[in-house]
C-alpha positions as CSV (number, residue, x, y, z in Angstrom):
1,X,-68.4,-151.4,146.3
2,X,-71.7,-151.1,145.0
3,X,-73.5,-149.0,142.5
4,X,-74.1,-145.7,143.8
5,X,-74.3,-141.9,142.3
6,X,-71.4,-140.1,142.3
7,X,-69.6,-137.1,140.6
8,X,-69.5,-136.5,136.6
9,X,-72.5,-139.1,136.6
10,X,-70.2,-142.0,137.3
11,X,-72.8,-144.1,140.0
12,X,-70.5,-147.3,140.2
13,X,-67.5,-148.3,140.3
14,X,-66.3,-152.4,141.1
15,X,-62.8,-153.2,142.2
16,X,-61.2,-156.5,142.9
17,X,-58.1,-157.1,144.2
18,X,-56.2,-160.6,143.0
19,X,-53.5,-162.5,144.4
20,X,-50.5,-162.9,143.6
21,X,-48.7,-165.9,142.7
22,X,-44.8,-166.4,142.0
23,X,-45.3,-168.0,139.0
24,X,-46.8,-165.1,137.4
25,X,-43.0,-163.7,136.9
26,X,-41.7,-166.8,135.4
27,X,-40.2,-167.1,131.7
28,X,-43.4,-167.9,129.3
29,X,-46.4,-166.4,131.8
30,X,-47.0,-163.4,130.5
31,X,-49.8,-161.8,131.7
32,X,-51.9,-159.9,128.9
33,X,-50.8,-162.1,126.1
34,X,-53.1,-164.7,126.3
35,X,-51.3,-167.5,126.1
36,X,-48.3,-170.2,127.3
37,X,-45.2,-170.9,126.4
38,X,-44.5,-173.2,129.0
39,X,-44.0,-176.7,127.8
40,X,-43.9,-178.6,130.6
41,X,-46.5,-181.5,131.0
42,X,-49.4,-180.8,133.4
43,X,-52.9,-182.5,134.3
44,X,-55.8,-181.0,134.1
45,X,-55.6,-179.2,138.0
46,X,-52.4,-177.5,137.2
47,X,-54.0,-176.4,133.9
48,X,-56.7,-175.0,135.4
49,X,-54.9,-173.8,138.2
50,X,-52.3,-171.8,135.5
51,X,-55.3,-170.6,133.6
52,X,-56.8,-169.1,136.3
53,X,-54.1,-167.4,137.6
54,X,-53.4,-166.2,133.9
55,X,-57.1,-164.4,134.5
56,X,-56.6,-163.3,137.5
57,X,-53.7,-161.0,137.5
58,X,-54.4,-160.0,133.3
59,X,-58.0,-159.1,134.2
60,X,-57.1,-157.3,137.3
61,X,-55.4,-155.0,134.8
62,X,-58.1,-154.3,132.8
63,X,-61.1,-151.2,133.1
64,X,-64.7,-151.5,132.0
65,X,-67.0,-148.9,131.3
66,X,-70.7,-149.2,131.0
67,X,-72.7,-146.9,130.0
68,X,-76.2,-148.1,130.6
69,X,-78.9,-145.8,131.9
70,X,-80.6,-148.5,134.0
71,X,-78.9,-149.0,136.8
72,X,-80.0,-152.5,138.0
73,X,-78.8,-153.7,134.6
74,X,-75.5,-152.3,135.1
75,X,-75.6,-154.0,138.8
76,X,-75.9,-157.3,136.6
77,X,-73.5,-156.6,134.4
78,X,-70.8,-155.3,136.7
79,X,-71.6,-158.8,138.9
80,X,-70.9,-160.8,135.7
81,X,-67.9,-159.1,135.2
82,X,-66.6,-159.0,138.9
83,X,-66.3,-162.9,138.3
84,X,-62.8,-162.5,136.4
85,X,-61.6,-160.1,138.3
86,X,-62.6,-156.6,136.2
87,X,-62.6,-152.9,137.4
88,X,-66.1,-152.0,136.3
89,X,-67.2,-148.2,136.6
90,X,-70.7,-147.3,135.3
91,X,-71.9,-143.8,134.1
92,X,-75.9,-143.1,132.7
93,X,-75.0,-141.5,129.3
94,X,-72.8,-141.1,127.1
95,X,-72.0,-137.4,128.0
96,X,-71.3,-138.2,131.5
97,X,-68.7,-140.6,130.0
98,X,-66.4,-137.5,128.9
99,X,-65.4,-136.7,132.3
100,X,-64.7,-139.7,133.6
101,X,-62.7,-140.5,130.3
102,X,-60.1,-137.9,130.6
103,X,-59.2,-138.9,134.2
104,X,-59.2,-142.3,133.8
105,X,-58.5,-144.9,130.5
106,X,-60.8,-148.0,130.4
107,X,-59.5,-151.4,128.2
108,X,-63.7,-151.9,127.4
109,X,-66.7,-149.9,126.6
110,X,-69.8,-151.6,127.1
111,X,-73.0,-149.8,125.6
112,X,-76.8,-149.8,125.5
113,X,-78.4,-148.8,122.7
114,X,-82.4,-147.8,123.4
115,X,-84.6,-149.8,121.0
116,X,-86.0,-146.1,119.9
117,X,-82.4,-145.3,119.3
118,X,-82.2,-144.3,115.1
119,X,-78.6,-143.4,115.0
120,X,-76.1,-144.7,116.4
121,X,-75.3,-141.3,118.0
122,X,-74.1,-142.9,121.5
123,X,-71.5,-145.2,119.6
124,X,-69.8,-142.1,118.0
125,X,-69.5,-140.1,120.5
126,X,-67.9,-143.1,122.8
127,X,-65.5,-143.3,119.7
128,X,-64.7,-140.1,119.3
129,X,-63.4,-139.9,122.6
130,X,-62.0,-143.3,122.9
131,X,-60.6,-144.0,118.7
132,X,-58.8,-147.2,119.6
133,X,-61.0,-148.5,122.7
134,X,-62.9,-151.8,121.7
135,X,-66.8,-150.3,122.0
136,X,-69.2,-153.4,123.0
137,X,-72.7,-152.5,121.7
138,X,-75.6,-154.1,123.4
139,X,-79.0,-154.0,122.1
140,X,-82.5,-154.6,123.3
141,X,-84.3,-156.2,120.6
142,X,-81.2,-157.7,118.7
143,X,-81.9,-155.2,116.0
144,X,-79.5,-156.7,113.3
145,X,-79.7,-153.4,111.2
146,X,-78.4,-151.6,114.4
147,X,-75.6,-154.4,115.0
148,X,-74.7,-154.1,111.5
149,X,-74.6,-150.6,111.5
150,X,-72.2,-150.5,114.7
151,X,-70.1,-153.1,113.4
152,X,-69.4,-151.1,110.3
153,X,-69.0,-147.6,112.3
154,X,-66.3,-148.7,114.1
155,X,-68.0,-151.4,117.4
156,X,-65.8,-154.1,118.4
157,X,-68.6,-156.5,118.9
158,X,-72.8,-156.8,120.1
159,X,-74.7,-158.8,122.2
160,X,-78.6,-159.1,122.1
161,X,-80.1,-159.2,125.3
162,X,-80.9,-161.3,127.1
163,X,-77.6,-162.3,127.3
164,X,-76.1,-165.3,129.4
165,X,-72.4,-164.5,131.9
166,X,-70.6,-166.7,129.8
167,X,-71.5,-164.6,126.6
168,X,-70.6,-161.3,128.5
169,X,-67.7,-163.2,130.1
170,X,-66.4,-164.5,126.4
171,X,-66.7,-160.9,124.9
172,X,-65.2,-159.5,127.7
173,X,-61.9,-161.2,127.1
174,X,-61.3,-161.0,123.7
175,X,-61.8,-157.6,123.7
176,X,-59.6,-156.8,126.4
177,X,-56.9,-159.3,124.4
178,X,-57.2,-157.0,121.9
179,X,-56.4,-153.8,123.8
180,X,-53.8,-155.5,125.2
181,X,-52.5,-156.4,122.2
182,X,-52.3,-152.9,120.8
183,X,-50.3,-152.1,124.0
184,X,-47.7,-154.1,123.2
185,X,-47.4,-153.3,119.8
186,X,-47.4,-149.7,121.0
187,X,-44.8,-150.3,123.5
188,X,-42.4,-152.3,121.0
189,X,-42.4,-149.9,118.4
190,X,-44.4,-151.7,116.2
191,X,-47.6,-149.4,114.4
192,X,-51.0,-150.1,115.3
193,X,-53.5,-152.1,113.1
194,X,-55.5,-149.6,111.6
195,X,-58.8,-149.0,112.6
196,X,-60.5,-148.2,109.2
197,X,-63.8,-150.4,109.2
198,X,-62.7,-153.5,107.7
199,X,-66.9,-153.8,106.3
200,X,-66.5,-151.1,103.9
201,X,-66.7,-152.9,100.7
202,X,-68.9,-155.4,102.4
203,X,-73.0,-155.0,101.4
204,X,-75.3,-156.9,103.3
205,X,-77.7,-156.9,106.6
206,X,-78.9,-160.5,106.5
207,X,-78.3,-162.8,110.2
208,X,-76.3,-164.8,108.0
209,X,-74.0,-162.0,106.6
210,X,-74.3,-160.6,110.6
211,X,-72.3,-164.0,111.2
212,X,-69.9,-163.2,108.9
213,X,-69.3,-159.4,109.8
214,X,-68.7,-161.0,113.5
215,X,-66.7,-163.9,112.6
216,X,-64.4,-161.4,110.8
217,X,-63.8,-158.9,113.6
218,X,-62.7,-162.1,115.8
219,X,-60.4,-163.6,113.8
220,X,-58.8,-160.8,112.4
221,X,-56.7,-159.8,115.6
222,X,-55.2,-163.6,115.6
223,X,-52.4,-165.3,113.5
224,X,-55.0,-168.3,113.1
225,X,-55.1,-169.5,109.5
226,X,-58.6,-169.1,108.3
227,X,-60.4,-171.4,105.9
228,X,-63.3,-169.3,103.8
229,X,-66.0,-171.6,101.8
230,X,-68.7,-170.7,99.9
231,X,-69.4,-170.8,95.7
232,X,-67.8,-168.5,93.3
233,X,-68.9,-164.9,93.3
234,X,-69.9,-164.5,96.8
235,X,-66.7,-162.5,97.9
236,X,-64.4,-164.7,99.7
237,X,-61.1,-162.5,98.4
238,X,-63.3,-159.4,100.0
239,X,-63.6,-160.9,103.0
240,X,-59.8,-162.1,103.0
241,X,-58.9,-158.5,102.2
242,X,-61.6,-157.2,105.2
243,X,-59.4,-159.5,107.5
244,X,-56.1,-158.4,106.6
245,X,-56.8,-154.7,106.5
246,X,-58.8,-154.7,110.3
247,X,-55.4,-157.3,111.9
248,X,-51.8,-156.6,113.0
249,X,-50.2,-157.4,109.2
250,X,-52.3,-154.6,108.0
251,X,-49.6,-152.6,107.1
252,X,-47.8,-155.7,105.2
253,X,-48.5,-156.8,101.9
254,X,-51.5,-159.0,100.8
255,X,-51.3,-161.2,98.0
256,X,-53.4,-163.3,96.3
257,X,-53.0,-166.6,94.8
258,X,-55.1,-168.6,92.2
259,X,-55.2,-172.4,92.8
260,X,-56.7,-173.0,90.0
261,X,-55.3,-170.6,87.4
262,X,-52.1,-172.3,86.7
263,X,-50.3,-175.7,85.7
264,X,-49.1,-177.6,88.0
265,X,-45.5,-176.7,87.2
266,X,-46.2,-173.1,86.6
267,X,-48.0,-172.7,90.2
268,X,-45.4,-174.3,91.9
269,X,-42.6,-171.6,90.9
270,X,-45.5,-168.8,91.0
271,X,-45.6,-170.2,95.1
272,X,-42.5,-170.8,96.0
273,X,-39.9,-168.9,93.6
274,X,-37.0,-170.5,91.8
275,X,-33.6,-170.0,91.3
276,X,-31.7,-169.6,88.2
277,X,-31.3,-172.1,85.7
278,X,-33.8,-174.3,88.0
279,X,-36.0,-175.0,84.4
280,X,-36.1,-174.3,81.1
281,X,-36.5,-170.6,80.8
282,X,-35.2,-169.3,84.5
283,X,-33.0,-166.9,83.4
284,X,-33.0,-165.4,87.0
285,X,-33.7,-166.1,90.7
286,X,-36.9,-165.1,91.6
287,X,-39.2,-164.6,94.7
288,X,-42.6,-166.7,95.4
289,X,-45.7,-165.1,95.7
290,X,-45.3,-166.9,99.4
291,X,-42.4,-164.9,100.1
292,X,-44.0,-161.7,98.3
293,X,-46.4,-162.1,100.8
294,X,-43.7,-161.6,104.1
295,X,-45.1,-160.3,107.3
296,X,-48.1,-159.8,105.4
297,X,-51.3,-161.7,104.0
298,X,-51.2,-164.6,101.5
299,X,-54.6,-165.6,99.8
300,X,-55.1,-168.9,98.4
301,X,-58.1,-169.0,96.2
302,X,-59.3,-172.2,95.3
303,X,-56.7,-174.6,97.4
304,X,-59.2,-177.5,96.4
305,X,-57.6,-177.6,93.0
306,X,-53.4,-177.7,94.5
307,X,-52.4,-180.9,93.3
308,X,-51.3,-183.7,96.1
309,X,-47.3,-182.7,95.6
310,X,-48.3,-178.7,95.9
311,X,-50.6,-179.6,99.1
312,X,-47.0,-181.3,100.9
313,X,-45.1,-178.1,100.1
314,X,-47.6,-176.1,101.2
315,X,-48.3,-178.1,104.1
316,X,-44.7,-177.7,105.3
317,X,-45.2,-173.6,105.1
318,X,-47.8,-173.8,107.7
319,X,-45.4,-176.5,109.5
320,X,-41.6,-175.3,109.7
321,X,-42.4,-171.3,108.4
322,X,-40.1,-171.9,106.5
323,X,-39.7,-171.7,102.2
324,X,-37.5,-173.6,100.0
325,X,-37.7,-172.1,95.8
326,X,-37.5,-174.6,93.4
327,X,-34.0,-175.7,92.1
328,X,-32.6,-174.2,95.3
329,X,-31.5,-176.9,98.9
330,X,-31.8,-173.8,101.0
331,X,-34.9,-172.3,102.9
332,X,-35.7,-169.2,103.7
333,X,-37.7,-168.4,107.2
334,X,-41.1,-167.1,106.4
335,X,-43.7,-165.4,108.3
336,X,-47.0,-165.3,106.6
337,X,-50.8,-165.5,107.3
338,X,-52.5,-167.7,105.1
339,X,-56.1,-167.2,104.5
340,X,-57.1,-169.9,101.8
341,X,-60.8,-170.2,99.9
342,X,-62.5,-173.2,98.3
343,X,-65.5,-172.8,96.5
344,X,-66.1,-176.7,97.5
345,X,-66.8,-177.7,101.4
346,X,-63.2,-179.3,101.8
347,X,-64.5,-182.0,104.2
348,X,-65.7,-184.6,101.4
349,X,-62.4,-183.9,99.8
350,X,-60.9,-185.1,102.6
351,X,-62.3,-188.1,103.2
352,X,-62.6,-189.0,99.6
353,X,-58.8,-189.2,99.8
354,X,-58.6,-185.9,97.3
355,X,-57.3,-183.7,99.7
356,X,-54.8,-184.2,102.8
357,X,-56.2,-184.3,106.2
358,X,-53.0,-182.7,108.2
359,X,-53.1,-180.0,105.4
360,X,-57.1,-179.4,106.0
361,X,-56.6,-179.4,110.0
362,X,-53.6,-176.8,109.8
363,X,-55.5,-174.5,107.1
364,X,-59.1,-175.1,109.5
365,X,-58.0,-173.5,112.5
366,X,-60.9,-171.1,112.0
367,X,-63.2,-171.4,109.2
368,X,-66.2,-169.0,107.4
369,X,-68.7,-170.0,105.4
370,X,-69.6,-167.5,103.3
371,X,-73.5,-167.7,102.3
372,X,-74.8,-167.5,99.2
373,X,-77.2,-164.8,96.9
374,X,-80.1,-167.0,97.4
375,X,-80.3,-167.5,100.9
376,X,-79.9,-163.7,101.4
377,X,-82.2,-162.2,99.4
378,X,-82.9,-159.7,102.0
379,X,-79.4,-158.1,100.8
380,X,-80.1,-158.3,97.2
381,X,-81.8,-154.3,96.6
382,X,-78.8,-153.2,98.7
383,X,-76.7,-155.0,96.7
384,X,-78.2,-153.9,93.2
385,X,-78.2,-150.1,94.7
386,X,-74.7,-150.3,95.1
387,X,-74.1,-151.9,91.6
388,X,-76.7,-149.1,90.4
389,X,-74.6,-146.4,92.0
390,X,-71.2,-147.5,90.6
391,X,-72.4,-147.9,86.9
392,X,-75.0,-145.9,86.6
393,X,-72.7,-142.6,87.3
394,X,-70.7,-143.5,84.4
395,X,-73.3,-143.3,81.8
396,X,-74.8,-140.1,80.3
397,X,-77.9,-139.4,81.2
398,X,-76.7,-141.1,84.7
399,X,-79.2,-144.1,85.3
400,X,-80.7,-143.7,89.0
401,X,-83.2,-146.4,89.3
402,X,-84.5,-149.7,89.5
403,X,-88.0,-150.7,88.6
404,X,-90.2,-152.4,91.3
405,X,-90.9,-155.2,88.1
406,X,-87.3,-155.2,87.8
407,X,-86.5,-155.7,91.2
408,X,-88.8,-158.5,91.6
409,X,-87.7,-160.6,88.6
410,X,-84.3,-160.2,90.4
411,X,-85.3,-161.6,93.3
412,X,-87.0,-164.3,91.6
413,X,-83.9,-165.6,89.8
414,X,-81.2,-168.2,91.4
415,X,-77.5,-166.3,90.7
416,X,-75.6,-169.4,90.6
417,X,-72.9,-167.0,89.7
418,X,-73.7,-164.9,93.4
419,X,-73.3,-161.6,93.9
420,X,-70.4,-161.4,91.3
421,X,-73.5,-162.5,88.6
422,X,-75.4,-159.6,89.9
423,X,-73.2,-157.0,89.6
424,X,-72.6,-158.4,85.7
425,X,-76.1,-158.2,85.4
426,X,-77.3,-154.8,86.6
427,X,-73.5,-153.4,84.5
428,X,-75.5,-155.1,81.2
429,X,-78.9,-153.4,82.2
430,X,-76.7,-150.2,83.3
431,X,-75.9,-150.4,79.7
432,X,-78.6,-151.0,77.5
433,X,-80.9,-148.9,79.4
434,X,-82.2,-145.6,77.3
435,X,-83.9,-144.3,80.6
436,X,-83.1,-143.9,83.8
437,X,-84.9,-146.4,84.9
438,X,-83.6,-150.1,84.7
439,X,-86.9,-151.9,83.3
440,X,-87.4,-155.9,83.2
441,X,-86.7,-155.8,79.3
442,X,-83.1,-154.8,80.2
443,X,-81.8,-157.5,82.2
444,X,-80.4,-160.6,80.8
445,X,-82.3,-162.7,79.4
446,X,-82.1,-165.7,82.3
447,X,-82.8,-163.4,84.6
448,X,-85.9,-162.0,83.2
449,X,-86.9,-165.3,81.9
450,X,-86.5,-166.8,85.2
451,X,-89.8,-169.0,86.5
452,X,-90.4,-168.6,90.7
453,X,-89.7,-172.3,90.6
454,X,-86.5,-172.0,89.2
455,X,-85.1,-171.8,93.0
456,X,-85.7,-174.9,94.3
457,X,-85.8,-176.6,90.6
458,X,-81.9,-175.7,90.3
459,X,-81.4,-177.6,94.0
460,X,-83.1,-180.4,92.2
461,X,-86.1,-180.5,94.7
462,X,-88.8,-178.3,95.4
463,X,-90.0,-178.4,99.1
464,X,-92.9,-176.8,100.7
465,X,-90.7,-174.0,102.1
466,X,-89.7,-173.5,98.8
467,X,-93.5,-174.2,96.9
468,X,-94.7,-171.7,99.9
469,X,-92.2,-169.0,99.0
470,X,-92.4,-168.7,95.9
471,X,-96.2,-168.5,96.3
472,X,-96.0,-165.8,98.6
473,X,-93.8,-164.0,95.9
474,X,-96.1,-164.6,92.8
475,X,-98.7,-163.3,94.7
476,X,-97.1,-160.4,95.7
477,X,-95.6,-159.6,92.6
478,X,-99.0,-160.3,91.0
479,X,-101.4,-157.6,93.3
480,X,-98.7,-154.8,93.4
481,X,-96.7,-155.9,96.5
482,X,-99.9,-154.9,98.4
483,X,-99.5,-156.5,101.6
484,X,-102.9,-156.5,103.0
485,X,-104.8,-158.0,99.2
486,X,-101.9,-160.4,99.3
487,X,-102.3,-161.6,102.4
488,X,-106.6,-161.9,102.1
489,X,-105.6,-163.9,98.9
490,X,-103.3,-165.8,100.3
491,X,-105.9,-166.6,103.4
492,X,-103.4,-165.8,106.0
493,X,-103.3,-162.8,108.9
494,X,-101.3,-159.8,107.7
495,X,-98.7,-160.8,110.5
496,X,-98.5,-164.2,109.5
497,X,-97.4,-162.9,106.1
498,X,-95.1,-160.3,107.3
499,X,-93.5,-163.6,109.6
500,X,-93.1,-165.6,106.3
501,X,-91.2,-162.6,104.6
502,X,-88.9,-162.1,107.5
503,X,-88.6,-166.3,107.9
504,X,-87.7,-166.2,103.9
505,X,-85.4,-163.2,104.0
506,X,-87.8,-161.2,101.7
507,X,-88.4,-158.5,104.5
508,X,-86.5,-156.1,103.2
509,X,-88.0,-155.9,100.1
510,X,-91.4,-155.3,100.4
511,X,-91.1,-152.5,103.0
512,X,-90.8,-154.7,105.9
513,X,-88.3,-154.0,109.3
């Protein structure tokens, strides 16, 4: 059936019927779930045969709405869709959506978002009347303040257009897994992950922390282990924390474990428990932070530091699920997601012999790299304003600002310590600040002591990218972040220089969308 108009402002609706197939009913197919039990061996026809049919009759099952004011882009999208075997119903605005809502539930909400849209007015009102339906926002322009902003009220994913079939396809899926998923949990008994935006504590607008916002809302519906990587101080325990709040084991406990805090021999009994009189000093059985951790989250900060013994013992957690305390020959069934962090990229470990390459693979089944301060400077006034709210309440008078010298002698430094080093440092100006105004003489003395070549100095190069940058900046910085002087001085077009700010991630400081 094509796209046509219709009542309540519904002008399409797509049905496809599937076939049926025996094997559908069989022990391990079940359709909605996503995966296979079945163990049998099978080339690759049969896979793809099984496969198919697994799309066929779980897709069948599953309503899209779009809500898309141009109609032939909603033909498009509905003809993508069609491919797997959707229902696909289209309506022109958001208020047309109401009626059609109430009569009928849909698995998927796919949006358009004008490139004149300010607010993201259309995405609350689909979520008001749908709270636990994943929302799919898709934007003209690829606005990354826009995708950032639906991610954090409440969207289950973006796409930029123009997007491919295999990208609408691919988002499609997972986001009808994940209704599916709630389903199930609903029908068992079991209570619903919550829907609380799992970016709350999370700053940042930068494509590289868009990435991570992403990367986070599809892994944490899974079971997958996740590896996190990036230096100290750029959040990895936040982001662990964002995962296990948004996923099934919200409602579990999350614990968090220090690789490198500990002895070896401490660590081990921290992990795994021990029973009485297993050492010196064990007057008692106790409980691992592993099996603290039960039906819930376990972090594992700094796993680059377990020793080779600890890495064996862990590796046979991820293995068996299964938990044996020290001094004790019996083990314990465990269920447990592990989400582990390593400030070092854990692939040179491995082949440097440090670190063991089945414990690597099991712990790498999906893995975020978490950038660092200097190569999202764009974030960094977001990221002192939140610092400058937080402290700056608690002193009397209150201290409200930041200077615009202050601010660029901050962007000027390198944080090898991340945003963790910022917050410190803004705290310390929060502190010895007698105004209300944070000024360059109150920031610590590296920071405001910081040359513009200090950036690629502490890499132990300077390239042109950098040599241009920090150019750009000095300039700037030295003509009152006047973009037009700057950019005469500089001998450049205006939007050449307003490319280079937005190519170096200093848009969003000097003014620039």
């Amino acid at each position: 059936m094509g796209l046509s108009g219709g009542r309540e402002g519904v002008f399409g609706v797509r049905t496809s019927v599937a076939a049926h197939h025996k094997d559908t009913q069989r022990p391990g197919f079940h359709p909605g779930v996503g995966r296979l039990s079945a163990s049998v061996g099978y080339d690759s026809h049969v896979h793809w045969t099984i496969t198919s049919l697994w799309m066929i009759t779980t897709m069948t099952q599953a309503r899209i709405l779009i809500v898309d004011s141009n109609v032939g882009a909603a033909t498009d999208l509905r003809d993508m869709l069609s491919v797997d075997g959707y229902e696909v119903s289209a309506v022109r605005d958001p208020k047309d959506a109401g009626g059609y809502l109430e009569r009928i539930p849909v698995d998927l909400i796919l949006t358009d978002l004008p490139p004149e849209t300010e607010e993201l007015t259309c995405l609350r009102q689909l979520r008001g009347l749908c709270p636990t339906t994943p929302i799919v926002l898709m934007t003209a322009h690829g606005s990354l303040r826009t995708a950032v902003e639906g991610l954090k009220a409440g969207a289950f994913d973006y796409m930029s257009k123009p997007f491919t079939a295999e990208e609408v396809r691919s988002v499609a899926r997972r986001a009808v897994e994940h209704t599916h998923m709630r389903a199930e949990q609903a029908a068992s008994g079991e209570a619903a992950p919550d829907d609380t935006s799992p970016f709350a504590s999370l700053v940042g607008s930068s494509p590289t922390m868009v990435q991570v916002y992403k990367a986070i809302a599809r892994v944490a519906q899974t079971d997958s282990s996740v590896l996190l990587q990036g230096e100290s101080g750029t959040g990895k325990e936040l982001i662990a924390r964002a995962i296990h709040a948004s996923g099934p084991r919200s409602s579990g406990p999350f614990v968090t474990v220090d690789g490198g805090a500990l002895a070896d021999s401490l660590l081990e009994s921290e992990l795994f428990g021990h029973e009485r009189g297993s050492f010196t000093g064990a007057i008692s059985s106790r409980k691992g932070l592993l099996e603290q951790a039960h039906s819930g989250t376990c972090f594992l900060d700094e796993v680059a530091d377990l020793s080779p013994a600890l890495q064996g013992k862990l590796l046979r957690v991820l293995q068996e699920k299964e938990i044996r305390r020290v001094g004790s020959t019996a083990t314990t069934a465990l269920d447990v997601r592990i989400i582990a962090a390593s400030k070092l990229p854990l692939e040179p470990l491995v082949r440097a012999g440090t670190f063991r390459e089945d414990l690597y693979y099991r712990m790498n089944v999906v893995t975020i790299d978490i950038p660092p301060l200097r190569e999202r400077l764009d974030d960094l006034p977001l990221l002192a304003k939140r610092f400058l709210r937080l402290y700056g309440s608690m002193k009397m008078p209150p201290v409200t600002e930041l200077s615009a010298e202050a601010l660029a002698l901050l962007r000027r430094y390198w944080w090898p310590g991340n945003v963790r080093e910022l917050e410190h440092a803004i705290e310390r100006a929060v502190t010895l600040s007698p105004y209300s105004v944070i000024c360059p003489e109150d920031l610590p003395p590296a920071v405001k002591d910081a040359q513009p070549e200090g950036l690629a100095r502490a890499q132990g190069w300077v390239t042109l990218e950098d040599l241009e940058r920090n150019h750009i900046l000095q300039v700037l910085d030295s003509h009152a972040r006047d973009l037009g002087r700057s950019a005469t001085i500089l001998g450049i077009h205006r939007k050449t220089l307003l490319r280079k700010l937005r190519h170096y991630g200093l848009a969003a400081g000097y003014g620039v969308a």
